[in-house]
Structures are given as C-alpha cells and as structure tokens.
N, CA, C and O atoms as a GROMACS GRO file, in nm:
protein
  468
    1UNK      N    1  16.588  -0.646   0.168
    1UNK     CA    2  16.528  -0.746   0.081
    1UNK      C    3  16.462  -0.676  -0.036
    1UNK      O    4  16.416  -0.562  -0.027
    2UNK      N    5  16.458  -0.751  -0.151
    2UNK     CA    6  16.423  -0.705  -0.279
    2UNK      C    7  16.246  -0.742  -0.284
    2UNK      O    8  16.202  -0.854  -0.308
    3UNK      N    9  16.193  -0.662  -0.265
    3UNK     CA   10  16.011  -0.691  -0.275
    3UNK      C   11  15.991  -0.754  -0.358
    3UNK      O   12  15.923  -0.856  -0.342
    4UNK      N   13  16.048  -0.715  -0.498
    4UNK     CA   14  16.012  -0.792  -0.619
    4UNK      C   15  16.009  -0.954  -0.632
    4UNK      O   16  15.924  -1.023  -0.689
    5UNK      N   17  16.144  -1.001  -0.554
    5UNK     CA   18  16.167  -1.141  -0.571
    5UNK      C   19  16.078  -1.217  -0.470
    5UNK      O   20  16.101  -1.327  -0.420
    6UNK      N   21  15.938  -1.109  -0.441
    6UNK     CA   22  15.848  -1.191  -0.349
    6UNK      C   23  15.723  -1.267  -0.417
    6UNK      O   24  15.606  -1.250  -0.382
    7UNK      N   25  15.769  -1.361  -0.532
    7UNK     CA   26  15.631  -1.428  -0.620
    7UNK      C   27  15.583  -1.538  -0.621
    7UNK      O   28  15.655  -1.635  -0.647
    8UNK      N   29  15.471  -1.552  -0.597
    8UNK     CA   30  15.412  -1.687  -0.525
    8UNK      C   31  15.443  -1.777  -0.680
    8UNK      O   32  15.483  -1.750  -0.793
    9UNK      N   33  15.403  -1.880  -0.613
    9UNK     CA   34  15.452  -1.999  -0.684
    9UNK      C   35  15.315  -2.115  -0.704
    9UNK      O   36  15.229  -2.111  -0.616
   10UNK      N   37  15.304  -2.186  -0.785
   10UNK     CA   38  15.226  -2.296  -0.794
   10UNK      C   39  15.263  -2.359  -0.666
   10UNK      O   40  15.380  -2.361  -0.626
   11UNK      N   41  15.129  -2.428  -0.578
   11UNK     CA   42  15.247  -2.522  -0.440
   11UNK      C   43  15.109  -2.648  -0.446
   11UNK      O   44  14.992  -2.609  -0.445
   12UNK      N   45  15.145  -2.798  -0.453
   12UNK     CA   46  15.092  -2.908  -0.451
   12UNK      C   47  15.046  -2.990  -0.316
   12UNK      O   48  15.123  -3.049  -0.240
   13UNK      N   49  14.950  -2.984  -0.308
   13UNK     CA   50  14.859  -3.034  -0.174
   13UNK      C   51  14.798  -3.160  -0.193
   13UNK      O   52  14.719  -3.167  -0.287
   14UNK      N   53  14.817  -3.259  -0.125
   14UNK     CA   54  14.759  -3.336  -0.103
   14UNK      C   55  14.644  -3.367  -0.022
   14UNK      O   56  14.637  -3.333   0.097
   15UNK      N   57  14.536  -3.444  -0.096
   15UNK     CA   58  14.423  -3.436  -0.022
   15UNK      C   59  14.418  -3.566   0.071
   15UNK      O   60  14.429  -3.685   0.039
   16UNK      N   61  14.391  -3.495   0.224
   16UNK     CA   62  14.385  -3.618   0.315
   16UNK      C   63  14.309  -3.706   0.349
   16UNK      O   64  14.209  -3.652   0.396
   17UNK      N   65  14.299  -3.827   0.352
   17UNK     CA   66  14.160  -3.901   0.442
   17UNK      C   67  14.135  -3.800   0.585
   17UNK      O   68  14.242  -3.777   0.642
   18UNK      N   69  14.047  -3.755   0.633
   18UNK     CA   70  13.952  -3.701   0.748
   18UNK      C   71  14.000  -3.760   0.852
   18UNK      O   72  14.040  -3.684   0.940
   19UNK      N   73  14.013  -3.928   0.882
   19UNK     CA   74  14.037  -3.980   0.980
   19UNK      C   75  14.180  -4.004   1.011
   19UNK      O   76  14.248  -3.967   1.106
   20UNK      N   77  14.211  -4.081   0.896
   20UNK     CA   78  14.348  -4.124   0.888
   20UNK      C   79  14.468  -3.994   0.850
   20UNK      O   80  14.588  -4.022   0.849
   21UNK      N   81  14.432  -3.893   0.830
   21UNK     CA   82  14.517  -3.792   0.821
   21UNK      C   83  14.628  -3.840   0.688
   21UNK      O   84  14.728  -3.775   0.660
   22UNK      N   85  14.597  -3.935   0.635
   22UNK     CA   86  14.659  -4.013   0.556
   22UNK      C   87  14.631  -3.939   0.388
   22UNK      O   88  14.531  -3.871   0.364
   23UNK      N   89  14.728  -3.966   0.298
   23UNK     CA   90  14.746  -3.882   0.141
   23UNK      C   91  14.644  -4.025   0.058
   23UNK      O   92  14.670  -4.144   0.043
   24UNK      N   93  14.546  -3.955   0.026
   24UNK     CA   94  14.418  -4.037  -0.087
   24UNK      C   95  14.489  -4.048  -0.176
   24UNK      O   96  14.471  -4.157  -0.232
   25UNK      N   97  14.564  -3.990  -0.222
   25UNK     CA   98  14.637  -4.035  -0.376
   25UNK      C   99  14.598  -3.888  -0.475
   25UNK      O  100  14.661  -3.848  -0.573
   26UNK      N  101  14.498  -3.839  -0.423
   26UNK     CA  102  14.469  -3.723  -0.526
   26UNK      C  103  14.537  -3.596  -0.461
   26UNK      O  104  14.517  -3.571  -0.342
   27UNK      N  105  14.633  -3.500  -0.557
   27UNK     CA  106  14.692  -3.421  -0.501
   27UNK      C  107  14.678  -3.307  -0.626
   27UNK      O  108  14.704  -3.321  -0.746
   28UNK      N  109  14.632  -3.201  -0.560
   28UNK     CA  110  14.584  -3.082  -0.632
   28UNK      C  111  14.719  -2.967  -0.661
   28UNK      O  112  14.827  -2.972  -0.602
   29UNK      N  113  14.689  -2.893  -0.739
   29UNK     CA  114  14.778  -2.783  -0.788
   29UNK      C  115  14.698  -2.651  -0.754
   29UNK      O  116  14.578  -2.627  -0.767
   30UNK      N  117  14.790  -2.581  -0.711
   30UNK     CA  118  14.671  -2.463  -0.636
   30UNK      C  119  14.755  -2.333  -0.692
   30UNK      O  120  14.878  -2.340  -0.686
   31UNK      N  121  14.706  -2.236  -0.735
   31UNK     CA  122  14.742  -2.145  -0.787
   31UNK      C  123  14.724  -2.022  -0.644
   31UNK      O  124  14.658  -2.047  -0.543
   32UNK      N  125  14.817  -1.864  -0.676
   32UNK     CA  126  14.743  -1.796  -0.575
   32UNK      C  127  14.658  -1.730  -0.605
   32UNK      O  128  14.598  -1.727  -0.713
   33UNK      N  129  14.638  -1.643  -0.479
   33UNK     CA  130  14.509  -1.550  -0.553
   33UNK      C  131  14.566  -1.447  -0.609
   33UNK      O  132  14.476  -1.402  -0.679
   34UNK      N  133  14.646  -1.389  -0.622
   34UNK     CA  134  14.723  -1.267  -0.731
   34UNK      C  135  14.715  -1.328  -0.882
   34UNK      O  136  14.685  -1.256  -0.977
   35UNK      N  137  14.749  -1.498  -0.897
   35UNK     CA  138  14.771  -1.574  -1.016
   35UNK      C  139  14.656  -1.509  -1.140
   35UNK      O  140  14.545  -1.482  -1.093
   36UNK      N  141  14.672  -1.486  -1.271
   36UNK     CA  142  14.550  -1.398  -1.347
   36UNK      C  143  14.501  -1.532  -1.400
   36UNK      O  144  14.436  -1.510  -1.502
   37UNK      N  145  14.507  -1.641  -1.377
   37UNK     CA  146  14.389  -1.750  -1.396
   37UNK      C  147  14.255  -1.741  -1.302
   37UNK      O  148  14.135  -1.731  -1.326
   38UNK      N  149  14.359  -1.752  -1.149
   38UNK     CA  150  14.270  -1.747  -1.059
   38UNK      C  151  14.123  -1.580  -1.010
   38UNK      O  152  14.007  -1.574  -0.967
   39UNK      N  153  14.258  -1.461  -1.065
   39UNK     CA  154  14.166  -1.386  -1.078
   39UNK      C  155  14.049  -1.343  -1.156
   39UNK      O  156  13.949  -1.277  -1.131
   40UNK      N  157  14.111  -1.422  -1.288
   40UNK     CA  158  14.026  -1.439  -1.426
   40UNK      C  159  13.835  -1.541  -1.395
   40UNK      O  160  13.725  -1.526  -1.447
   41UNK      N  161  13.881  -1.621  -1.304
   41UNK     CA  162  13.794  -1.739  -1.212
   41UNK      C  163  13.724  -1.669  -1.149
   41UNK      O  164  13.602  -1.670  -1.161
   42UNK      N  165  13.774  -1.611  -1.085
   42UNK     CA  166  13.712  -1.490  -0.961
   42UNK      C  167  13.604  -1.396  -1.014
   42UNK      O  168  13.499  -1.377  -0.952
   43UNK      N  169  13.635  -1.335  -1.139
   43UNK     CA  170  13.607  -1.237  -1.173
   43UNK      C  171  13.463  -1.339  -1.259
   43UNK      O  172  13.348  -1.295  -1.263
   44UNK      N  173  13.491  -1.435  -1.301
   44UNK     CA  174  13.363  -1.494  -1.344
   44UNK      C  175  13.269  -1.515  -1.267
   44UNK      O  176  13.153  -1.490  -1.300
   45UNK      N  177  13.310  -1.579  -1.120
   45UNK     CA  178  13.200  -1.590  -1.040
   45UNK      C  179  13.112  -1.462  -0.996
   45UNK      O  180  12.999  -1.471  -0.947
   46UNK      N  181  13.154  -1.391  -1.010
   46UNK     CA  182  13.081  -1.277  -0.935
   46UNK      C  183  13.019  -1.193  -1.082
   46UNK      O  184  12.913  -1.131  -1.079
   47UNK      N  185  13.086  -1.202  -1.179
   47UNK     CA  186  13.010  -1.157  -1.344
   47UNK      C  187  12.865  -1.211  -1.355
   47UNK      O  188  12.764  -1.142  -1.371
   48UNK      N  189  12.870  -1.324  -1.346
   48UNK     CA  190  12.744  -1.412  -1.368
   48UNK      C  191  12.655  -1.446  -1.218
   48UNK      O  192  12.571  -1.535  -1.226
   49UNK      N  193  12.676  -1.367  -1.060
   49UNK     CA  194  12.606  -1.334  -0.967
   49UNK      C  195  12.524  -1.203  -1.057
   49UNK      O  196  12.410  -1.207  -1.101
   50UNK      N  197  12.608  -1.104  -1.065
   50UNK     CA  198  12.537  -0.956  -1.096
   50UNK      C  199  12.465  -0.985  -1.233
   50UNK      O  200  12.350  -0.949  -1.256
   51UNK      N  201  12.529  -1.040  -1.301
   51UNK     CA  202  12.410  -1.071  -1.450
   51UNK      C  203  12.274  -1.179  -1.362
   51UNK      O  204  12.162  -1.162  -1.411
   52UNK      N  205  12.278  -1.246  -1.283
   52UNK     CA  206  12.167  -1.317  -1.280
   52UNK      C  207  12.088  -1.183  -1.132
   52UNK      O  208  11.971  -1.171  -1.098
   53UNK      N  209  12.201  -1.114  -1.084
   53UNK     CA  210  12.108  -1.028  -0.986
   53UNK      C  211  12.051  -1.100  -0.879
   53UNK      O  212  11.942  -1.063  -0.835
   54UNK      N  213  12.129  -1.226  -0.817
   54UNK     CA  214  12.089  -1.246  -0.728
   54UNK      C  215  12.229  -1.344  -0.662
   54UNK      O  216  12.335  -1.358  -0.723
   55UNK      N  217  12.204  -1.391  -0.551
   55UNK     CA  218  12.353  -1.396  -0.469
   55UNK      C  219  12.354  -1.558  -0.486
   55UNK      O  220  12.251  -1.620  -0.460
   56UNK      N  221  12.467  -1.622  -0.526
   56UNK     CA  222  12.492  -1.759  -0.594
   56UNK      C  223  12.517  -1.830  -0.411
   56UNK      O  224  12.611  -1.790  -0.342
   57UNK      N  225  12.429  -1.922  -0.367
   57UNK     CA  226  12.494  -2.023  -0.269
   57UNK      C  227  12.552  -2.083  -0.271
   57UNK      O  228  12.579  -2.141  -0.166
   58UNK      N  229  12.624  -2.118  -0.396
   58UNK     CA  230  12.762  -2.175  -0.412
   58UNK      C  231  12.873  -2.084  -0.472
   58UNK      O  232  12.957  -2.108  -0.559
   59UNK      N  233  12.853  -2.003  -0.419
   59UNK     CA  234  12.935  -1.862  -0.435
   59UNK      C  235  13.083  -1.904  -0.399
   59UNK      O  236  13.173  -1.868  -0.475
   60UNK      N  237  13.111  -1.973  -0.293
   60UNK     CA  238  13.200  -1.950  -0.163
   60UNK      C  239  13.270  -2.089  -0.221
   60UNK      O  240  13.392  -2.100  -0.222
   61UNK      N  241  13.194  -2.181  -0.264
   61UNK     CA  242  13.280  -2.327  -0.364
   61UNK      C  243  13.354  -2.294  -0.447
   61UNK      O  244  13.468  -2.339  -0.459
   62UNK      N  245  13.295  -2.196  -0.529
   62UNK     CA  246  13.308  -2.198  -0.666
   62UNK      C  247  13.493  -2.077  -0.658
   62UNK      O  248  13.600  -2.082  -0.720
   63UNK      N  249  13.450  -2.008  -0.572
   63UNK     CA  250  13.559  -1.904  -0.551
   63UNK      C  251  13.711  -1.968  -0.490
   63UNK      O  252  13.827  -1.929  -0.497
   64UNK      N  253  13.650  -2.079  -0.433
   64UNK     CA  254  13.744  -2.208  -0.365
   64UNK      C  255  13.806  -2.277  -0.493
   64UNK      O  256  13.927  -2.298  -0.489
   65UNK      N  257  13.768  -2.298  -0.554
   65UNK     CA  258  13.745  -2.402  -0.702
   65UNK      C  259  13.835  -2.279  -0.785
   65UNK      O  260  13.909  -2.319  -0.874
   66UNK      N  261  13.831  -2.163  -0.762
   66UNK     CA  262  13.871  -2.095  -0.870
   66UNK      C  263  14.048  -2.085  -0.888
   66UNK      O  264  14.118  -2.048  -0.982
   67UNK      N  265  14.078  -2.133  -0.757
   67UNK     CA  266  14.271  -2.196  -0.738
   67UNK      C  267  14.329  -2.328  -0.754
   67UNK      O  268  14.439  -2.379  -0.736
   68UNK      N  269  14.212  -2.365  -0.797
   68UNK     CA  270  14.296  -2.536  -0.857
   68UNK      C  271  14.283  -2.502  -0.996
   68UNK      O  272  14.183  -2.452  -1.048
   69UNK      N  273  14.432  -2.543  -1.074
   69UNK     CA  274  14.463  -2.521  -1.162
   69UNK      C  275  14.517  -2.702  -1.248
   69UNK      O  276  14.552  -2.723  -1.365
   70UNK      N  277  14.505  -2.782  -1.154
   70UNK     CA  278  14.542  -2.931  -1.210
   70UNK      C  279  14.516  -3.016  -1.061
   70UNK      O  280  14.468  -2.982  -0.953
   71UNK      N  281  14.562  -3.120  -1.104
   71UNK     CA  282  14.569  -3.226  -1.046
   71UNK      C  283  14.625  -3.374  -1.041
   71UNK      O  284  14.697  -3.382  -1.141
   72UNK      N  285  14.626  -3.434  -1.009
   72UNK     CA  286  14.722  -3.601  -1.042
   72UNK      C  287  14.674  -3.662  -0.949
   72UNK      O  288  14.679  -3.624  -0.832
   73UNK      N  289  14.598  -3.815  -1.010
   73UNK     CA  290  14.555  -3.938  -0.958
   73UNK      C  291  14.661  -4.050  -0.927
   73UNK      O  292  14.702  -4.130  -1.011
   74UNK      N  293  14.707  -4.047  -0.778
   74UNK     CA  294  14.807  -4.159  -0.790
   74UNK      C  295  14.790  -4.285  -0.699
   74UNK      O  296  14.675  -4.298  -0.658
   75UNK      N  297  14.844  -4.344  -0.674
   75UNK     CA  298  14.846  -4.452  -0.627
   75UNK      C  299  14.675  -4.520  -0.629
   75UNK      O  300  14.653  -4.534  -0.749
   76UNK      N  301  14.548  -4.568  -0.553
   76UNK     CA  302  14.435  -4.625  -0.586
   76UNK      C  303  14.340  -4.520  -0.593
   76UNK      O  304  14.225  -4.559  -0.576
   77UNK      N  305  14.355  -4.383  -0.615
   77UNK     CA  306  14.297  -4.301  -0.624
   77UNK      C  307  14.170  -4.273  -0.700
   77UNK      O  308  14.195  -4.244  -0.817
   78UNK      N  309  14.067  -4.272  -0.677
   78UNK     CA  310  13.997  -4.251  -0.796
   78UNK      C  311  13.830  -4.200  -0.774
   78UNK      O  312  13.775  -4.195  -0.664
   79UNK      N  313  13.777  -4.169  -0.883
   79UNK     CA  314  13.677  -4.083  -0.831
   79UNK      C  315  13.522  -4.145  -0.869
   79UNK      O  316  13.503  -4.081  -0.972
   80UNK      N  317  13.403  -4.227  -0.851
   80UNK     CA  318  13.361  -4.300  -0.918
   80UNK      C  319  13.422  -4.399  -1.001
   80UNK      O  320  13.396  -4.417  -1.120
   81UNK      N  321  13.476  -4.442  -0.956
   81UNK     CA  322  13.609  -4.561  -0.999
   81UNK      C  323  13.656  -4.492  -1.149
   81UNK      O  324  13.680  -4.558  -1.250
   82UNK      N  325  13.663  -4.355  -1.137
   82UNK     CA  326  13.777  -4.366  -1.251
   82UNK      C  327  13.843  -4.260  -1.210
   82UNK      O  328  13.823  -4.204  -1.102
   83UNK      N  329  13.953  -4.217  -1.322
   83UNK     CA  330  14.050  -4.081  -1.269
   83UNK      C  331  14.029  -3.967  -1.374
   83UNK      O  332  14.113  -3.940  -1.460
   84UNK      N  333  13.905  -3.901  -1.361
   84UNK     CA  334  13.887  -3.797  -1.428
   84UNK      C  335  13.995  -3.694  -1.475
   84UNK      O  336  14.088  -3.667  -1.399
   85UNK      N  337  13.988  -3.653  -1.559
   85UNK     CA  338  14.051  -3.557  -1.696
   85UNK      C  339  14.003  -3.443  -1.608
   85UNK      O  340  13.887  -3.436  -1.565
   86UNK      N  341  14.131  -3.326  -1.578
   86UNK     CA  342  14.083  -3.243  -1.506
   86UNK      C  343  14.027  -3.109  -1.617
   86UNK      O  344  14.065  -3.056  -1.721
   87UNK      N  345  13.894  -3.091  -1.502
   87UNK     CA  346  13.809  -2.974  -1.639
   87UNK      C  347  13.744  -2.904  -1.511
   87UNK      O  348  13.748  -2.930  -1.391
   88UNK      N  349  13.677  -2.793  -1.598
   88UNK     CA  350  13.578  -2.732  -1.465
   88UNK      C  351  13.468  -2.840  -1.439
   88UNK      O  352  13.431  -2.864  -1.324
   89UNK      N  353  13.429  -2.888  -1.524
   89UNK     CA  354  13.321  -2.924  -1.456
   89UNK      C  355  13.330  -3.109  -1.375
   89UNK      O  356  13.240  -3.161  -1.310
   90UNK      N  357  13.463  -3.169  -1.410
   90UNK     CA  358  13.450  -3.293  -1.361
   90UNK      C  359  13.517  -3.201  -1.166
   90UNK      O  360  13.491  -3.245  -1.054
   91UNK      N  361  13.600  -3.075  -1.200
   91UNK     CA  362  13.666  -2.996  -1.074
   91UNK      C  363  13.542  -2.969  -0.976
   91UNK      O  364  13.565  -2.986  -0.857
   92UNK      N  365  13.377  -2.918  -1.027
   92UNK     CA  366  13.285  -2.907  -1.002
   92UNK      C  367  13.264  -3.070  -0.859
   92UNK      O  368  13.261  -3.077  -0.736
   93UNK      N  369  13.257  -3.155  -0.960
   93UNK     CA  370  13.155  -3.207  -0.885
   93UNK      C  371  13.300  -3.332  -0.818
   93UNK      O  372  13.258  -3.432  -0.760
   94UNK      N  373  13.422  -3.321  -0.828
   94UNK     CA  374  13.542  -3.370  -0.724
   94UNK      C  375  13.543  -3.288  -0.595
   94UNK      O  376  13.578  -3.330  -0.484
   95UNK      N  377  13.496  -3.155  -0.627
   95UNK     CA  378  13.515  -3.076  -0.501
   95UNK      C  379  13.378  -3.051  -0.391
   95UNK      O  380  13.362  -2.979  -0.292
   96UNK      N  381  13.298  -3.144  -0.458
   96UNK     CA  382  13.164  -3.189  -0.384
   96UNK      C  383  13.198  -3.260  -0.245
   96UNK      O  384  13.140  -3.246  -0.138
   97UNK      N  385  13.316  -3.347  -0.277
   97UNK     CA  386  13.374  -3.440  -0.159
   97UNK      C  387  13.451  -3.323  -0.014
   97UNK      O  388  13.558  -3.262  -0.001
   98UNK      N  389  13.337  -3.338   0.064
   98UNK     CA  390  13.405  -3.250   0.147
   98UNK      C  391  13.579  -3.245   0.201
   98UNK      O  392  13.632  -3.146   0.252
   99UNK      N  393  13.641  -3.371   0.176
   99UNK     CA  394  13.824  -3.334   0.233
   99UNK      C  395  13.881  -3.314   0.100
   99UNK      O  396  14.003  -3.330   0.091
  100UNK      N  397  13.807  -3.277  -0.018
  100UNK     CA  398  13.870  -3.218  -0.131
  100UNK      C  399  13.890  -3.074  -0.075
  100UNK      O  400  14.001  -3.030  -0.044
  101UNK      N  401  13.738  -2.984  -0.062
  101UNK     CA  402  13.704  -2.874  -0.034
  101UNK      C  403  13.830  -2.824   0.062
  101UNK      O  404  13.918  -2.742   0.035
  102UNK      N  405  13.806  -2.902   0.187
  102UNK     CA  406  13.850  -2.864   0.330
  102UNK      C  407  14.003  -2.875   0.285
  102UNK      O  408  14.070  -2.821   0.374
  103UNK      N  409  14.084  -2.924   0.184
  103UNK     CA  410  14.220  -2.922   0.151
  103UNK      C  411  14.223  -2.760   0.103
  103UNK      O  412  14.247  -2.653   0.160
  104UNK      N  413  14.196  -2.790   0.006
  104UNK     CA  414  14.198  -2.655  -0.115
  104UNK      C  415  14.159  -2.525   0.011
  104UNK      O  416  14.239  -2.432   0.022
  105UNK      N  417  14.040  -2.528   0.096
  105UNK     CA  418  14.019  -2.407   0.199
  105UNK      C  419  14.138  -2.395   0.282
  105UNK      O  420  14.172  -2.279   0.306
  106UNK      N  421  14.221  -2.502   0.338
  106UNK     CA  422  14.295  -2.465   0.429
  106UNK      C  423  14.450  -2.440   0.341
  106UNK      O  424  14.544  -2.394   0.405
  107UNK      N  425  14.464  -2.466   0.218
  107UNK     CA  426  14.578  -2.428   0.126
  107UNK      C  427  14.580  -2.289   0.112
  107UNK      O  428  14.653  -2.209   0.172
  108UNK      N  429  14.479  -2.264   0.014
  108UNK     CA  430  14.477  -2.130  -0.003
  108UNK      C  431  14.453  -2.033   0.151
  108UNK      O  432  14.436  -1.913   0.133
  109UNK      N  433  14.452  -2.071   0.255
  109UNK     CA  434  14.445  -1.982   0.390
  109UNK      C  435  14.571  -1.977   0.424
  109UNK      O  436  14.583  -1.905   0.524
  110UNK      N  437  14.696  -2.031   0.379
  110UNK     CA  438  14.836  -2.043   0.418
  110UNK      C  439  14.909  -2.007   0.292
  110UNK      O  440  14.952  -2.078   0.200
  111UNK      N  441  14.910  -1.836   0.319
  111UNK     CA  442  14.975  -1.768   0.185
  111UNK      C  443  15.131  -1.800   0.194
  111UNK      O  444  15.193  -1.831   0.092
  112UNK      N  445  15.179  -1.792   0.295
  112UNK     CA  446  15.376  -1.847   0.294
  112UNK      C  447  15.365  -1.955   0.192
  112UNK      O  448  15.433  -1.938   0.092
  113UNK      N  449  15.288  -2.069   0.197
  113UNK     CA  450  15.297  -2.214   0.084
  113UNK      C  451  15.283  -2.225  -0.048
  113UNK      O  452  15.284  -2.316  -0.131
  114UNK      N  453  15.264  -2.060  -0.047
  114UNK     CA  454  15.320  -2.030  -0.210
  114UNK      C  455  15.424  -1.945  -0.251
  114UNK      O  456  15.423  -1.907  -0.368
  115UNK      N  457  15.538  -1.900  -0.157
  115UNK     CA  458  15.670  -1.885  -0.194
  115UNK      C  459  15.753  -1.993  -0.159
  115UNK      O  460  15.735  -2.084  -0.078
  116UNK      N  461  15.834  -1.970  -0.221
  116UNK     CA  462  15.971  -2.040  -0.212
  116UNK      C  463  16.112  -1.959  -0.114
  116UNK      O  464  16.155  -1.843  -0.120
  117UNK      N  465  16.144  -2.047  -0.050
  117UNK     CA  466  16.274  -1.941   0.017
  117UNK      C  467  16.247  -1.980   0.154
  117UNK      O  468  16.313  -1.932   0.246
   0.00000   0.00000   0.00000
C-alpha cells in the first residue's frame, strides 16, 4: 500500500437527540486533526493560555470546537429559533448544547471516519 494515498477527508456528522438517538437536523463538518485549519485553531488555544499564563477551563471545548469547520440546518432545526450563520462565536455558544459537544467528541475519537476507502 501507498502511505501517501492515506488523507483524511472532511466527514459529516450528525447531531443526535440523547434519547431518541434520532438526527436534530443539525449536521456538522468536522475537519481532522492533521487539517492546518484545525491545527491553526489548536495552536490559538493554547497561544492565548500562555499569553494570559494561566490554564483556560474551557480549554478542552474550545480544542473540541477547533474541528468544526461548517455546518447545515435542516429539516426543523434550529437554534434559539433561528439557524445561525456559522462563525466562531455563534460555534461558541451552539456547542454549549451538550449532544452538540458529545457528537463532535465522539467524531473526532474515530480517526478511520475521515478516510475514504
């Protein structure tokens, strides 16, 4: 096998209802962690720990947050009854909703779901 042709890929997750195991309508775009957005993300969170010199408690969100790269509102989906424009900071406070979080944590923990093949 050719190592090279081993390159992760954008891969689309849907976020579930908790109970119903069921698709909310909001489905995220998750980048990997090699991706230089996501490392670019990475590298901010921890820039602005050591400039403030002290250890961020939302360290561990924000580093979570740093692999969504988009998103799409579909079917009754919506967030405060509307369908936010994806940005950091509306990404901020969507990923407040804990089965946003708990998607995006258990995506990025399943590195195969970003190749293809």
């Amino acid at each position: 096998m050719d190592l090279s042709t081993l390159v992760p890929v954008e891969r689309t997750v849907d976020v579930l209802h908790p109970k119903t195991k069921q698709p909310t309508g909001l489905k995220l775009t998750l980048a990997h962690e090699s991706d230089p957005r996501v490392i670019e993300a990475t590298r901010k969170v921890f820039d602005e720990a050591r400039e403030k010199g002290d250890v961020d408690p939302d360290r561990g969100r924000k580093l979570t947050m740093a692999h969504v790269v988009g998103w799409e509102w579909t079917g009754e989906a919506t967030f405060n009854g509307e369908r936010p424009t994806f940005s950091p900071e509306t990404l901020a406070a969507v990923c407040k909703v804990p089965p946003v979080a708990v998607a995006i944590f258990k995506a990025i923990g399943d590195d195969a779901g970003f190749y293809e093949g």
